[in-house]
C-alpha positions in Angstrom: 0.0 0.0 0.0 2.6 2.0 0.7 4.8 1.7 -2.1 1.3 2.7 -4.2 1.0 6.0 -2.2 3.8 7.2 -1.5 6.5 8.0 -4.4 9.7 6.6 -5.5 13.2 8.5 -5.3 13.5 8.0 -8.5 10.1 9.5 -9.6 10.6 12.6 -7.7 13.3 13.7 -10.0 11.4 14.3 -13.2 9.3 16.9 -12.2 12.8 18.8 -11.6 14.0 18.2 -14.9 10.8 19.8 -16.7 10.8 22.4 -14.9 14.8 23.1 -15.5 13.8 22.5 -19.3 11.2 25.2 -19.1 13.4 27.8 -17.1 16.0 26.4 -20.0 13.3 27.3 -23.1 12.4 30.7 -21.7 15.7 31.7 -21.5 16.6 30.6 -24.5 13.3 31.9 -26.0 14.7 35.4 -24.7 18.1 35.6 -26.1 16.7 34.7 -29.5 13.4 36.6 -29.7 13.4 38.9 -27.2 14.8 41.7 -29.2 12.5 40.7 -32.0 9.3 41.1 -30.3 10.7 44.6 -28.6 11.9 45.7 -32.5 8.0 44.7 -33.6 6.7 46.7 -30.9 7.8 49.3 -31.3 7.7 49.5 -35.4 3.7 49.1 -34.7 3.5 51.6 -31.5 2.5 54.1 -34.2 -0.2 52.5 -35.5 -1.9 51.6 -32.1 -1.7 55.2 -30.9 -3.1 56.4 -34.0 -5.9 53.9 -33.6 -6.9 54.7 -30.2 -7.0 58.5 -31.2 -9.5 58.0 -34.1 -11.7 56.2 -31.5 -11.5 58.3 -29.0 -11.9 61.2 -31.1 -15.4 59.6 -32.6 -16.0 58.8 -29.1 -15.7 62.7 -28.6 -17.9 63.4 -31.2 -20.9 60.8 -30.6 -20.9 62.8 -26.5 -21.0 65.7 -28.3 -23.9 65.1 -30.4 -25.8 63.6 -28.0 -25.2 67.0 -25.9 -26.4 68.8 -28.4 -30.1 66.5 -28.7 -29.9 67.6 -24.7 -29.6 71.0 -25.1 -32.3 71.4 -27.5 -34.2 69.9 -25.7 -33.7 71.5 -22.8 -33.5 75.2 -24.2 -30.8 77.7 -23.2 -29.5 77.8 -19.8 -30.5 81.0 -17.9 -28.9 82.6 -15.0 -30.6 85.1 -12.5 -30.4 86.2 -9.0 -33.1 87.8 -6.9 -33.2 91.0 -6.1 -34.1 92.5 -2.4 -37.0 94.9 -1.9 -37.4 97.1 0.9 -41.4 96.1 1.7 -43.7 98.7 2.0 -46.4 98.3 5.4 -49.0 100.5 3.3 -48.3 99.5 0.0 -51.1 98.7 -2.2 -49.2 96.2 -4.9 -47.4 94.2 -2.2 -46.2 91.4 -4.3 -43.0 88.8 -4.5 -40.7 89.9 -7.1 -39.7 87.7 -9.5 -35.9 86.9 -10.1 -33.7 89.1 -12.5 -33.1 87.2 -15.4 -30.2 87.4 -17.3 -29.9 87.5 -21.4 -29.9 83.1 -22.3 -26.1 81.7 -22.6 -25.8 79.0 -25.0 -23.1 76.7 -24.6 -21.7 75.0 -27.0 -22.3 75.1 -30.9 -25.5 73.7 -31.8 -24.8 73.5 -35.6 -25.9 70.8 -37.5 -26.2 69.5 -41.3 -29.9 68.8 -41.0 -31.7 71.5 -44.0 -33.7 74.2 -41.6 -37.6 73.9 -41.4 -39.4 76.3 -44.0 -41.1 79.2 -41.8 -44.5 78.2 -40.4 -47.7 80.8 -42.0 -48.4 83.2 -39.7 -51.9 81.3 -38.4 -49.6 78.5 -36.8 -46.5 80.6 -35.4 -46.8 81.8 -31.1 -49.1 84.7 -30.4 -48.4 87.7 -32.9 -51.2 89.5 -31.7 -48.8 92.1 -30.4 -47.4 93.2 -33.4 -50.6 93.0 -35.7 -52.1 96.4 -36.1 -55.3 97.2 -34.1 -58.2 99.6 -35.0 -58.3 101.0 -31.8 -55.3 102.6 -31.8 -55.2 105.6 -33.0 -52.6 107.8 -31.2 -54.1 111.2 -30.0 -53.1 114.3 -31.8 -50.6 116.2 -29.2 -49.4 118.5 -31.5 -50.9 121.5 -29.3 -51.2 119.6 -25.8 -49.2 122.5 -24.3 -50.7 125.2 -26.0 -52.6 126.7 -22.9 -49.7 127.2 -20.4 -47.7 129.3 -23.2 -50.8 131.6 -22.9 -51.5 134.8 -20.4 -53.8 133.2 -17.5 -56.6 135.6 -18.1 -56.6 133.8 -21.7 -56.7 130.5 -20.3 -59.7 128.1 -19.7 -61.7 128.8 -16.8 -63.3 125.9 -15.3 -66.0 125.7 -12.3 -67.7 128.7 -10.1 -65.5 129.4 -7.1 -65.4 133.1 -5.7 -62.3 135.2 -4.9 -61.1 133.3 -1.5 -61.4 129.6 -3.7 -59.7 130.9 -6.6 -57.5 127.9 -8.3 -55.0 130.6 -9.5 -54.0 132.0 -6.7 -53.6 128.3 -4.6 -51.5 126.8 -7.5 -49.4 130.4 -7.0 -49.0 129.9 -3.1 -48.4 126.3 -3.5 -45.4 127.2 -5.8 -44.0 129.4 -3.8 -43.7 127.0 -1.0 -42.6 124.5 -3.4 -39.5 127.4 -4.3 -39.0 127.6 -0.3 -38.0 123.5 -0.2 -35.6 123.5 -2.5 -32.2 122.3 -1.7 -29.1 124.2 -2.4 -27.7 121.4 -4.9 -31.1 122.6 -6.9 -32.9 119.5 -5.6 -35.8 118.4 -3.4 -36.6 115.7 -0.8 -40.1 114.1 0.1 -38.6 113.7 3.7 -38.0 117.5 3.7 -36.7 120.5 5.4 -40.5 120.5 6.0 -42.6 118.7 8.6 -44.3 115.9 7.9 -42.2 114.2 5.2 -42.5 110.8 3.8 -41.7 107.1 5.0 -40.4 106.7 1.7 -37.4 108.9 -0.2 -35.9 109.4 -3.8 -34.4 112.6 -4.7 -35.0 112.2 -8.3 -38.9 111.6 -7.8 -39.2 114.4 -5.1 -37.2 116.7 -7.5 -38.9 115.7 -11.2 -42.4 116.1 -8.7 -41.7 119.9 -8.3 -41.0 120.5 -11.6 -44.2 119.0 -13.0 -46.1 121.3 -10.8 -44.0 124.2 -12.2 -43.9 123.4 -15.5 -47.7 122.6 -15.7 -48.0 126.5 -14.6 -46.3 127.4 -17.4 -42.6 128.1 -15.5 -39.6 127.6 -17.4 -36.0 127.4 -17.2 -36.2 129.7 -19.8 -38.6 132.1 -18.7 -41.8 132.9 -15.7 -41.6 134.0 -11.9 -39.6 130.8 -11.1 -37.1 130.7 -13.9 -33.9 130.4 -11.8 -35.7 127.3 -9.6 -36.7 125.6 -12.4 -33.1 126.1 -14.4 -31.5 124.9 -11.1 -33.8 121.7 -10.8 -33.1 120.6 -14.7 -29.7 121.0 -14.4 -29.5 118.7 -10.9 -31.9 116.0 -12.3 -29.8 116.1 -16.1 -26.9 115.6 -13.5 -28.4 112.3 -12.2 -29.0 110.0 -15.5 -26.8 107.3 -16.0 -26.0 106.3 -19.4 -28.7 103.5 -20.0 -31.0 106.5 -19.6 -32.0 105.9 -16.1 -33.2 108.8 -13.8 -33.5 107.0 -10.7 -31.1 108.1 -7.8 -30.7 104.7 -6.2 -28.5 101.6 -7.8 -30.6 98.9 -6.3 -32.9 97.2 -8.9 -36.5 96.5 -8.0 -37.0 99.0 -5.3 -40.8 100.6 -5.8 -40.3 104.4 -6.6 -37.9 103.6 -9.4 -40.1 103.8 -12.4 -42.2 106.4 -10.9 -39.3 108.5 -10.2 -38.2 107.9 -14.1 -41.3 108.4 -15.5 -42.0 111.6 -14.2 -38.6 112.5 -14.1 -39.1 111.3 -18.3 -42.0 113.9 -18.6 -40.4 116.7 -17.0 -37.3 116.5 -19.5 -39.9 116.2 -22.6 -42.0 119.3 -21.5 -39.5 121.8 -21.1 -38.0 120.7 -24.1 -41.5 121.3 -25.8 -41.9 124.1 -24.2 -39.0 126.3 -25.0 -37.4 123.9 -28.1 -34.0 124.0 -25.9 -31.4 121.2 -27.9 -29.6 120.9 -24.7 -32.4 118.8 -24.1 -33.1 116.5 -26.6 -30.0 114.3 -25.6 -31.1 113.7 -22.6 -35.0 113.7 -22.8 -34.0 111.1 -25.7 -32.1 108.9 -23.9 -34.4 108.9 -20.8 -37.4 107.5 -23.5 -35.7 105.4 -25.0 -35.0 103.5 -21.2 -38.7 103.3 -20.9 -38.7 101.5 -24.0 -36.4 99.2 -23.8 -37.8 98.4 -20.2 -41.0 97.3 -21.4 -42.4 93.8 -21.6 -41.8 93.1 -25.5 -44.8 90.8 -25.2 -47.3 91.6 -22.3 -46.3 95.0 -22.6 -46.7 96.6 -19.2 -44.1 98.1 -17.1 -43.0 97.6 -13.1 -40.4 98.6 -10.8 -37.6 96.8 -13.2 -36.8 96.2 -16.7 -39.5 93.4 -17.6 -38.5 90.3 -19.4 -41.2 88.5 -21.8 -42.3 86.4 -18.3 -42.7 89.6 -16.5 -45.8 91.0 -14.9 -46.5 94.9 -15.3 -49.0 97.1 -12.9 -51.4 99.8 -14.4 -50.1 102.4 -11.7 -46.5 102.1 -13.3 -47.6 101.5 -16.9 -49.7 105.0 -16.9 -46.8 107.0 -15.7 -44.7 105.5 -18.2 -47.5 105.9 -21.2 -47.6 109.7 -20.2 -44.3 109.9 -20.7 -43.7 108.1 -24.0 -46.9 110.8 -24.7 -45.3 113.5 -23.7 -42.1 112.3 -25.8 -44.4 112.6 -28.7 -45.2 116.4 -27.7 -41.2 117.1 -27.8 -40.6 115.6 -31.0 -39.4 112.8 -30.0 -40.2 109.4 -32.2 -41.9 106.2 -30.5 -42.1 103.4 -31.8 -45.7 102.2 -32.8 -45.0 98.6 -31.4 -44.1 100.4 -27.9 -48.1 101.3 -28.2 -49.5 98.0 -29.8 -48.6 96.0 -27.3 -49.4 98.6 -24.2 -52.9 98.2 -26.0 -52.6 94.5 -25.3 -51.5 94.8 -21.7 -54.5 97.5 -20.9 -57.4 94.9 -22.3 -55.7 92.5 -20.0 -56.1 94.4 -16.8 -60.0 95.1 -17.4 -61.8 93.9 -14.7 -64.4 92.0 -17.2 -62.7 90.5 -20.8 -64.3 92.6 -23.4 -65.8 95.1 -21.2 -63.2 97.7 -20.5 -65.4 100.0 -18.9 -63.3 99.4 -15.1 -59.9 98.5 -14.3 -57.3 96.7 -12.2 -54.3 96.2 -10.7 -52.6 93.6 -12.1 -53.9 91.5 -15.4 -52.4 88.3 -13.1 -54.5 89.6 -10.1 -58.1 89.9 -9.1 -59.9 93.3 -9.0 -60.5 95.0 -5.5 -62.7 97.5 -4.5 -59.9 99.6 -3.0 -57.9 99.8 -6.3 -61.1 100.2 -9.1 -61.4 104.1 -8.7 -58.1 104.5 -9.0 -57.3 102.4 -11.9 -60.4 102.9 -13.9 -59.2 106.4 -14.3 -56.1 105.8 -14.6 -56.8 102.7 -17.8 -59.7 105.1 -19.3 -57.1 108.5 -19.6 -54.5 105.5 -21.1 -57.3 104.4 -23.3 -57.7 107.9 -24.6 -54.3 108.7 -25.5 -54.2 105.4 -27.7 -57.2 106.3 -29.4 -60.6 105.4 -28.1 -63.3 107.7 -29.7 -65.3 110.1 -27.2 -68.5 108.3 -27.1 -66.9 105.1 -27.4 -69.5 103.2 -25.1 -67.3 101.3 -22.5 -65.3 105.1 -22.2 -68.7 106.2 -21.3 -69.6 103.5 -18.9 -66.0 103.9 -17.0 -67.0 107.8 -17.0 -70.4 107.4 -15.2 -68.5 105.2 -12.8 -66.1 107.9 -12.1 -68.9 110.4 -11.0 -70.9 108.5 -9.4 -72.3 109.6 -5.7 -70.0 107.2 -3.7 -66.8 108.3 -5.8 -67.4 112.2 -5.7 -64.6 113.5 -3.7 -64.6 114.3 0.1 -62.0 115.4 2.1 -62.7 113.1 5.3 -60.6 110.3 7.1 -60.0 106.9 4.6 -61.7 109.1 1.7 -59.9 111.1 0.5 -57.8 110.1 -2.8 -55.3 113.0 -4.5 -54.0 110.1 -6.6 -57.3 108.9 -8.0 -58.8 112.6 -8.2 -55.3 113.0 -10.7 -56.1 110.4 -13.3 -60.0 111.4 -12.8 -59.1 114.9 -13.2 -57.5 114.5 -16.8 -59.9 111.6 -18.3 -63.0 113.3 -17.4 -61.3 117.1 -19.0 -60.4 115.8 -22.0 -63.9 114.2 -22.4 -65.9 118.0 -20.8 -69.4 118.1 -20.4 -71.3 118.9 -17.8 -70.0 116.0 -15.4 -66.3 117.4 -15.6 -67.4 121.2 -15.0 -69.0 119.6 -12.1 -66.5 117.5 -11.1 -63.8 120.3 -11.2 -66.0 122.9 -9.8 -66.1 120.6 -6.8 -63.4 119.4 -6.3 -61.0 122.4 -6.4 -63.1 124.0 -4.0 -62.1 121.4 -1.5 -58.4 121.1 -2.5 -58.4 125.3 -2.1 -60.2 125.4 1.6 -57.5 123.3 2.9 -54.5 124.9 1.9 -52.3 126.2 4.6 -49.6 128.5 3.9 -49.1 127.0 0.6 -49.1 123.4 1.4 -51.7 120.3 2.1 -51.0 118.1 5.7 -50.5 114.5 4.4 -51.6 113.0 7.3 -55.0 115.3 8.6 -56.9 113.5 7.4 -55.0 110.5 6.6 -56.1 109.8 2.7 -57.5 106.7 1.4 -55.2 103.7 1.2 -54.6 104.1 -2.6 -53.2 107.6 -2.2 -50.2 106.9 -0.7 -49.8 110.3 1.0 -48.1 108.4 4.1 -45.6 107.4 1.9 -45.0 110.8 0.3 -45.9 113.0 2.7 -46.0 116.4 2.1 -44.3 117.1 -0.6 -46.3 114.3 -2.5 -49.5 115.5 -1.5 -48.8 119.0 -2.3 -47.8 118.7 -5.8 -50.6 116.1 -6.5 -52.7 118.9 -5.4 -51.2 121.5 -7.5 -51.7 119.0 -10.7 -55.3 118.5 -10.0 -55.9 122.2 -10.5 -53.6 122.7 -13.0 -55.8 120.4 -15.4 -57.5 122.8 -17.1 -54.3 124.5 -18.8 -52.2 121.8 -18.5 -53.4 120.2 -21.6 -55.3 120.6 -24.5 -58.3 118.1 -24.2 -58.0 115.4 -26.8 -61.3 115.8 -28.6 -60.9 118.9 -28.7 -57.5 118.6 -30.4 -59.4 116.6 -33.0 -62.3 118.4 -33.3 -60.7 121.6 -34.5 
């Protein structure tokens, strides 16, 4: 058993001899071929790398067009950050803002070999409705808008039946004077004073281009009236303050509430006293300052808000009417504005009617529901927008929003929570333009209150507090003043539209 098991001496040397052999071959093997197989190497090296580069380079190429399926499906990347706003307790339009968004960065080329599509007809292509022309507008003659504050005031229109101590003249003359009295030695004005009772709020640009609406709707210029030298020294400040996009706005935070207000009215005061006196140093300027407003408006919604609007954006009717009575008063200076600026400002007014296809009363926000706090003020303020793009007189939702605007409950008071400088403003200018009886009325009433509360030149923001819409808290006196000054300026401070076309 043993001897079956267990191996021999003499078998136990053969594995040793194959494995010598082997060890033997190899080395052998080495010495004869080794240098052969190094010498073949390397002659086909060459070849290998050139291979491995052609597929990784068609590797490269097969990622790349499958990044390219991705980004087209995907669409261009954007990049945006938010911006802060200070938040208003009293504000009416309190509102998250929506991120800035940045022009689209493409990366990488998206260029292929595949023929481009032929162009769609019009009928199947995204909403053109903004561009398409539109019978309704018909931009109103302001080629003599002005023509009454150039005049002598006993030549001027005369609206209303106040006696001697309610005269209009003669509070729009004290309220002046007061206004001359605030300005600031750098030719400026504040809305949070040297006066009492100053705003919550402040921008220097918007106090200042304030004043000189209230001025210049008197009939001051820098070139000539009692208040030449104020109104030369608060052009020159405000001319001082645009940036090179255009921008008025003293303040380098984007999104913060005043800032279109400030540059809209800051926008009108350039385009009047260039209209007014035809002074070129202007029209650089005044230019520049409409052409921001144009550029800033959503090319497809076509509202305006606090910021330059991107196609997503959502404008306000407060901020839009500012800026169309700018791009207006561009139009009285000679100034050229695009027709597709208007078009699509069309568009965004039928979308903030309160009913679709009604138009008669206003809102907001097209994105927002109508409140009763808001419609006085915004029906006026979309019906005087309405007029300047074209609406006829009698058209009959124009009529509608004007019996709304005199009815009882919206007749103004001057008492706690009712009374409303800012909707009496917009009020003030749809219902002159459209005269009658309901605006001699009107007038007639309400300048008799703005003129028994006057004192020494100025209106208390805050006794009575206004209604919520005013925003008088916000302004304080300043504000309230010039809003007041405006109001009884309407009758000179422009033509009426129908009667523009009428003549």
């Amino acid at each position: 058993m043993s001897s079956t098991h267990e191996p021999s001496p003499s078998s136990s040397k053969k594995p040793r001899r194959k494995r010598s052999s082997a060890r033997a071959m190899i080395r052998m093997y080495n010495r004869e071929d080794w240098g052969r197989i190094v010498r073949g190497f390397r002659t086909s090296l060459p070849g290998v790398v050139v291979s491995v580069g052609i597929h990784a380079i068609l590797l490269l190429i097969m990622a790349l067009i499958v990044y390219r399926e991705a980004l087209n499906k995907w669409g261009d990347i954007e990049l945006g950050w938010s911006t802060v706003v200070e938040e208003e307790d009293s504000a009416p339009e309190e509102e998250t803002e929506s991120p800035i968004v940045l022009p689209k960065v493409s990366i990488g080329s998206q260029t292929t070999t595949t023929p481009p599509e032929p162009p769609k007809p019009a009928t199947e292509t995204a909403d053109t409705s903004a561009a398409a022309p539109n019978p309704e507008v018909k931009l109103a003659d302001v080629s003599r808008s002005l023509r009454f504050r150039k005049l002598n005031e006993d030549k001027r229109p005369q609206t209303g039946v106040l006696n001697d101590k309610e005269s209009p003249s003669e509070a729009i003359a004290a309220a002046l004077e007061w206004l001359a009295r605030q300005q600031l030695s750098e030719g400026n004005w504040s809305l949070q004073g040297p006066y009492p009772d100053g705003g919550s709020i402040e921008t220097l640009t918007g106090a200042t281009s304030l004043a000189l609406l209230a001025f210049l709707g008197d009939g001051h210029t820098h070139r000539s009236g009692e208040h030449q030298s104020v109104v030369n020294q608060g052009l020159q400040w405000l001319i001082k303050q645009q940036r090179p996009s255009g921008d008025l706005f003293d303040s380098d935070e984007q999104g913060r509430e005043p800032h279109f207000y400030s540059h809209a009215q800051g926008t009108i005061v350039l385009c009047e006293a260039l209209a007014l006196t035809g002074d070129q140093k202007l029209l650089g300027p005044a230019q520049r300052a409409v052409q921001f407003l144009i550029d800033a408006q959503n090319p497809v919604l076509g509202g305006w808000k606090y910021r330059p609007l991107q196609p997503d954006g959502i404008g306000d009717l407060s901020v839009s009417g500012w800026v169309l009575m700018a791009l207006h008063s561009a139009r009285m200076a000679d100034i050229p504005v695009p027709l597709e600026t208007f078009l699509v400002a069309e568009k965004f007014l039928t979308a903030v009617e309160e009913e679709s296809g009604n138009g008669a009363l206003y809102k907001y926000r097209p994105d927002l529901p109508a409140e009763e706090s808001q419609r006085h003020s915004m029906t006026a303020e979309g019906l005087l927008c309405r007029q300047w793009l074209g609406w006829p007189k009698h058209h009959p939702a124009m009529r509608r929003g004007m019996a709304f605007l005199v009815e009882e409950k919206n007749l103004p008071v001057w008492a706690r929570g009712q009374r409303n400088l800012y909707a009496w403003y917009y009020t003030a200018q749809t219902l002159h333009n459209l005269d009658g009886p309901e605006w001699r009325d009107w007038y007639g009433r309400t300048s008799s209150l703005i003129v028994k509360e006057q004192l020494r030149g100025s209106w208390h923001p805050f006794r009575p507090q206004g209604a919520f819409m005013e925003r008088s808290r916000d302004g304080g006196r300043l504000y309230l003043t010039v809003m007041c000054v405006l109001v009884l300026e309407t009758p000179f401070r422009h033509a009426p539209i129908y009667l523009e076309s009428s003549e």
